[in-house]
N, CA, C and O of each residue as an XYZ file, in Angstrom:
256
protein
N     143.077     61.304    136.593
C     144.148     60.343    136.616
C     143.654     58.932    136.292
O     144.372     58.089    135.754
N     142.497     58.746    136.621
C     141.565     57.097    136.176
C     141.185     57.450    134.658
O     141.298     58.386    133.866
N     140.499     55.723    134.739
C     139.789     56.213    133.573
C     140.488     56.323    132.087
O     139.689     56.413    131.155
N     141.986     56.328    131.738
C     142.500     55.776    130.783
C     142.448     55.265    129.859
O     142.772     55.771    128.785
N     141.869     53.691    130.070
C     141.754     52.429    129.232
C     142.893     51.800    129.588
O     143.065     50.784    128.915
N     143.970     52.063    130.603
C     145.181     51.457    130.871
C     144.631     50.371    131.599
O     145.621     50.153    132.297
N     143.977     49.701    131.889
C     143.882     48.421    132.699
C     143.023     47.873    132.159
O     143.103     46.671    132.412
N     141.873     48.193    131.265
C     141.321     47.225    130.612
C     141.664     46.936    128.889
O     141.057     46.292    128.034
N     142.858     47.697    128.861
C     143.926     47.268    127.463
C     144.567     46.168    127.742
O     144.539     45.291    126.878
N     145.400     45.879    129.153
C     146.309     44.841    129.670
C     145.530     43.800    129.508
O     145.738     42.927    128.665
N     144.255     43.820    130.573
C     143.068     42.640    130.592
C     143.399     42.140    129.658
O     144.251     41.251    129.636
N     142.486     42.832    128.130
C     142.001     42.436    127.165
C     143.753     41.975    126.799
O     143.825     40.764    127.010
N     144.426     42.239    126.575
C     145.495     41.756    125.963
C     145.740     40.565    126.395
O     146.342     39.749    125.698
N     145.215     40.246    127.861
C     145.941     38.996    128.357
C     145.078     38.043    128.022
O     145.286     36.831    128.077
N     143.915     38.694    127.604
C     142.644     37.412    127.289
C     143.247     37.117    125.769
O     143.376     35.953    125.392
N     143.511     37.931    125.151
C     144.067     37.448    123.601
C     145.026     36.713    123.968
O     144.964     35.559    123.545
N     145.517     36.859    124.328
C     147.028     36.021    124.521
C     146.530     34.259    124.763
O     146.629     33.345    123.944
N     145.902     34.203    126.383
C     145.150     33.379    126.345
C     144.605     32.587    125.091
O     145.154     31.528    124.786
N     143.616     33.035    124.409
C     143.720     32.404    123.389
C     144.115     32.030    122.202
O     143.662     31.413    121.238
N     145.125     32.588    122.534
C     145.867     32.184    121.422
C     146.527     30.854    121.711
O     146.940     30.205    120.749
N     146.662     30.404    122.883
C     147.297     29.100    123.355
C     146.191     28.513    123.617
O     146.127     27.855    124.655
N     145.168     28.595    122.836
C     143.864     28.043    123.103
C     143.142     28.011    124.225
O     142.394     27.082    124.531
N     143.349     29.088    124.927
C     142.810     28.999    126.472
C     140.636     29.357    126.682
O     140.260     30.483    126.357
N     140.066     28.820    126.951
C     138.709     29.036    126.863
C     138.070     29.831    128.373
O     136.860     30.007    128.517
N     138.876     30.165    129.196
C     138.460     30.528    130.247
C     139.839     31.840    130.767
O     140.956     31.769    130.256
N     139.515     32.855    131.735
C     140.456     33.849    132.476
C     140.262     33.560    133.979
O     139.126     33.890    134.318
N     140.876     33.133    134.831
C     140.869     33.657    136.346
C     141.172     34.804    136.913
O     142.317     35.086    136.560
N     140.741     35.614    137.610
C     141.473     37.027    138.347
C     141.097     36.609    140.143
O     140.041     36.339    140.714
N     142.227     36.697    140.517
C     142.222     36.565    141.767
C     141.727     38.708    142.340
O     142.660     39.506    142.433
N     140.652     39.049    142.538
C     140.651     40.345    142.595
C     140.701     41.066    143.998
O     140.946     40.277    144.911
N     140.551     42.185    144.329
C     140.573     43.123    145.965
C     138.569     43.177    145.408
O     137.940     43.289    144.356
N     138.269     43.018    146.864
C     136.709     43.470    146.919
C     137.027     44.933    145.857
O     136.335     44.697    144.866
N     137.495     45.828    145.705
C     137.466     46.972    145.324
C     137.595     46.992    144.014
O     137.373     47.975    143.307
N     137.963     45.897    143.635
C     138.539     46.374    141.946
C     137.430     45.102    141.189
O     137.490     44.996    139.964
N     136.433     44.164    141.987
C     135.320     43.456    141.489
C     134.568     44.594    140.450
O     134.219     43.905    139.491
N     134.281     45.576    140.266
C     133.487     46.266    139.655
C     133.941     46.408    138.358
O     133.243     46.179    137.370
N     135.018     46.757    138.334
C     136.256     46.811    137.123
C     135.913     45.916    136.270
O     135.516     45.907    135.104
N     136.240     44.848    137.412
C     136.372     43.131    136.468
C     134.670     43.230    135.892
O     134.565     42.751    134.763
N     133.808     43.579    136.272
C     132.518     43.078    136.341
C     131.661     43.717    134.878
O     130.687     43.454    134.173
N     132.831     44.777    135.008
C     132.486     45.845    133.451
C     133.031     44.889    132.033
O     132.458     44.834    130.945
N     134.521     44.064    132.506
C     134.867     43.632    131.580
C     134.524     42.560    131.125
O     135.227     42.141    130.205
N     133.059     41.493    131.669
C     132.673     40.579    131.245
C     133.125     39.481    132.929
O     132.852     38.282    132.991
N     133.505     39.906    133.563
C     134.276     38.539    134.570
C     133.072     38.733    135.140
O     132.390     39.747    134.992
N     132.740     37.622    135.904
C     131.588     36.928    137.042
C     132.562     36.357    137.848
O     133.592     35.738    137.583
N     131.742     36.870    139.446
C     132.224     35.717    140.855
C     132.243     34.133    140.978
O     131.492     33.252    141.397
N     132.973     34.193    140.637
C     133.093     32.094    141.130
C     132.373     31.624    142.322
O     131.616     30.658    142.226
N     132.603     32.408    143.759
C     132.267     32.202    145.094
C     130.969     32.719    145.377
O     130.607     32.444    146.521
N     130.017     33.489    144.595
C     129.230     34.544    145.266
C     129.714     35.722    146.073
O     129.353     36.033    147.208
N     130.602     36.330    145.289
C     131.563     37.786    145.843
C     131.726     37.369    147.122
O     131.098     38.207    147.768
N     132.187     36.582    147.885
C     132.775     35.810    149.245
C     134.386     35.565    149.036
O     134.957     34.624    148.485
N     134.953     36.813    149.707
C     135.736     36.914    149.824
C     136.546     36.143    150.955
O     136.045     35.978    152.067
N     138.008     35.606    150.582
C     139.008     35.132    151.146
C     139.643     35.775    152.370
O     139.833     36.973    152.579
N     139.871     34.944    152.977
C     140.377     35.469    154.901
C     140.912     36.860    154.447
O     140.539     37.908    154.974
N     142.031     36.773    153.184
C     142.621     37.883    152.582
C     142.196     39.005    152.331
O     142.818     40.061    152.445
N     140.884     38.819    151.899
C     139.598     39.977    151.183
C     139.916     39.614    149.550
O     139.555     40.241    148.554
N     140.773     38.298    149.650
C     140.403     38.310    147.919
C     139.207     37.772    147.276
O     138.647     36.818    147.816
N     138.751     38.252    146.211
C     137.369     37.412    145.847
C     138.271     36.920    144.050
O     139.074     37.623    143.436
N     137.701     35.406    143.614
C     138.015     34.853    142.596
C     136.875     35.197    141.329
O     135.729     34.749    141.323
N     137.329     35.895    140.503
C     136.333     36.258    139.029
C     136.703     35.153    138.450
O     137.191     34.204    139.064
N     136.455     35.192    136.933
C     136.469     34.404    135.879
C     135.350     34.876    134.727
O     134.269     35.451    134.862
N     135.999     34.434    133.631
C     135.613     34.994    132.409
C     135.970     34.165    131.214
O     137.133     33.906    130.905
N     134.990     33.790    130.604
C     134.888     32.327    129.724
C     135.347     32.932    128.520
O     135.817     33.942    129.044
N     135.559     33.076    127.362
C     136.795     32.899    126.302
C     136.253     32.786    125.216
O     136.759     33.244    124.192
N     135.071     32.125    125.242
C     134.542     31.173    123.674
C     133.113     32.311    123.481
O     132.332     32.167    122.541
């Protein structure tokens, strides 16, 4: 049932999009659980994987 390409088609789509309005950077607000995901697709921890009271941790992924 994983494993698709259904979530790192969206990503990537949203990073095109992004630049197309000239955007040079992506934020993902992520779940500790889905950091690995992001981590395949080029995103790095902003915080040092230090997650929010929430358990959210903040990625990002530069553009240029």
């Amino acid at each position: 049932m994983f494993n698709r390409g259904i979530g790192s088609a969206l990503v990537n789509a949203g990073e095109n999009y992004v630049k197309t309005l000239g955007g040079k950077s992506t934020s993902i607000p992520s779940s500790v659980d889905a950091c690995k995901f992001y981590e395949k697709l080029g995103h790095y921890y902003v915080n040092d994987n230090n997650p929010d009271e929430d358990g959210v941790v903040l990625m990002k992924k530069d553009l240029i």
